[in-house]
N, C-alpha and C positions, 0 to 999 in steps of 0.2 A: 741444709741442716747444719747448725753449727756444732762446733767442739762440748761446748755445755750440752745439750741436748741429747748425743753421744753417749756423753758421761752417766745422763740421768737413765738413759733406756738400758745401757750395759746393767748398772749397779739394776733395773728392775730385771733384769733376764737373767739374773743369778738367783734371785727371788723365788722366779716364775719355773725354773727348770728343777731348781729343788726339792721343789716342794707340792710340784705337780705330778710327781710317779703314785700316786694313788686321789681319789674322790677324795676320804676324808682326810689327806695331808692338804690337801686344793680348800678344802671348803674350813678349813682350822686355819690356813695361813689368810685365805680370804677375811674373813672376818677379824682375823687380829690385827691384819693390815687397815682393815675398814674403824674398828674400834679407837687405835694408837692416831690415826691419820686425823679425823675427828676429834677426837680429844687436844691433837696439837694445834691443828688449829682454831682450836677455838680456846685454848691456853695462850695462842701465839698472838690473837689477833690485839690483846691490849698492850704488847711488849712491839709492836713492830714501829707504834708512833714513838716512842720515847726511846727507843734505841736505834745504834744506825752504827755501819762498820763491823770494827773487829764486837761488840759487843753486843751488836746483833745475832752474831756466829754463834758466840761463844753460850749465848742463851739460848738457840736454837739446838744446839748439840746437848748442853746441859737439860732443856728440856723432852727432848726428844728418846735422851736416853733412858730418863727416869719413867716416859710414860712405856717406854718397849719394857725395860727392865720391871713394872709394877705387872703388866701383860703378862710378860714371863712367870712372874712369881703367881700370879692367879691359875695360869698353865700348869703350871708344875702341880701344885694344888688339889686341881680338880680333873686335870685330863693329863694325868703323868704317860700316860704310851704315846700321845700324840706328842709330848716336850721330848722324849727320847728318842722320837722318832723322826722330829722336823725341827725342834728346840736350836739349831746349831745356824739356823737361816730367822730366826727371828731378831738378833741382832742388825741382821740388813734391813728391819722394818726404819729401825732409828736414824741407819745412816740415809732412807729414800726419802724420811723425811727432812733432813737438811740439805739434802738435794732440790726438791719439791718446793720448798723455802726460798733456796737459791735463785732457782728457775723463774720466779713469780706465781707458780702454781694457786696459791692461796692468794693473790690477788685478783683470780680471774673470777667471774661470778659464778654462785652456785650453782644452778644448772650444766653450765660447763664443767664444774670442776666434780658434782655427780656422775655425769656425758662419761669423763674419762675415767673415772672411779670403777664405775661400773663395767666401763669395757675391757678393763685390767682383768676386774676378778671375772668375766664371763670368759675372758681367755684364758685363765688359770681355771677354770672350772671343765670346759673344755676339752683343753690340753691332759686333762689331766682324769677325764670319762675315757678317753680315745687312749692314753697308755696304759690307762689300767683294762680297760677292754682289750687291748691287743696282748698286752704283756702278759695278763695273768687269764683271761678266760672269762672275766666276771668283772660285776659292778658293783660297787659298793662294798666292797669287803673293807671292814675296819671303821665302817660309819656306825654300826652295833654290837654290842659285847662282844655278844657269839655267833654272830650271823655269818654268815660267808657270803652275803650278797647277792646280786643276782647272778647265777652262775648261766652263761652262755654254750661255752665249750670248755672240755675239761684242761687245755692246757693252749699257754698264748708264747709268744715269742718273747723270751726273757731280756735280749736287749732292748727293749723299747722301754722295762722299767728303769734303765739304767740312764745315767746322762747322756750317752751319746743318741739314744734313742728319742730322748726327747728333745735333741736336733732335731733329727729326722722328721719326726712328728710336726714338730714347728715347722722346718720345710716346706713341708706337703701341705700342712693350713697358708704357709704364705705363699707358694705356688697358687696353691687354691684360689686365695683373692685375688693375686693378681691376674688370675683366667677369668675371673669373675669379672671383674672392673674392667677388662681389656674388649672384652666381648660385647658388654653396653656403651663402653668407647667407640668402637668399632660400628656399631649399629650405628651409631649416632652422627659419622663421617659421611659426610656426601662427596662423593667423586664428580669433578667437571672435566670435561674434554681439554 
């Protein structure tokens, strides 16, 4: 894995950690990610022939920002708890997407570039059932006015809602696969004398 690649997964894992301590902070940054990302590229794809270099950057940041920053302002709008609540991590929509740019992501085809679209926000979807399930007791609190959600058990372990906690969480999911994938690995090895 190179140095760029690095750069693009951190910048999404500050994304992903933030904004996953409840369902519906998971399923708001989900879709405004899915919204802003879509929109840039398909604003981005008539500017990529005719520009090239420092002024391909500089339109991709310039565009990037305005479509997070118009996002924002519809957030603010019409879901003001959820912009007070998650609003401080939707400026890294902007920057994923000059990374994403960077990377070639938009020139790989669409299947693919759905493929990983979608296994983003199912991990932020997730991630983010499993802390609020542990953290607080319940699911779904904050997806409805006044609802409290599905309530499980009356009380969850308060640092899993916290950052470090969803380390931890992410841990245990990447432990997880890798037990997973080790195991059909393993089946799959023949032993000779």
């Amino acid at each position: 894995m190179n140095r760029t690649a690095n750069l693009a997964n951190s910048l999404m894992l500050a994304l992903v950690l933030g904004t996953t301590g409840s369902l519906a902070g998971a399923s708001g940054a989900v879709l405004m990610f899915a919204i802003v990302v879509a929109a840039y590229g398909l604003c981005m794809s008539p500017l990529r022939t005719r520009l090239t270099g420092a002024s391909a950057g500089l339109a991709s940041l310039l565009l990037a920002a305005t479509l997070t920053s118009c996002a924002e302002i519809f957030v603010q709008r019409w879901m003001l708890p959820w912009h007070q609540a998650f609003g401080l991590y939707a400026g890294l929509i902007a920057l994923q997407c000059v990374v994403l740019e960077h990377n070639g992501f938009f020139s790989q085809t669409l299947p693919r570039r759905l493929k990983l679209g979608a296994l983003m926000g199912g991990l932020m979807l997730i991630l983010a059932a499993l802390r609020e399930l542990a953290g607080r007791g319940s699911l779904g609190r904050g997806l409805f006015e006044h609802g409290q959600g599905l309530v499980l058990f009356s009380e969850g372990l308060h640092l899993v809602t916290l950052i470090p906690g969803a380390f931890i969480i992410l841990g245990l999911l990447l432990a997880a696969r890798q037990a997973w994938t080790r195991t059909n690995s393993i089946s799959k090895e023949t032993h000779r004398p």
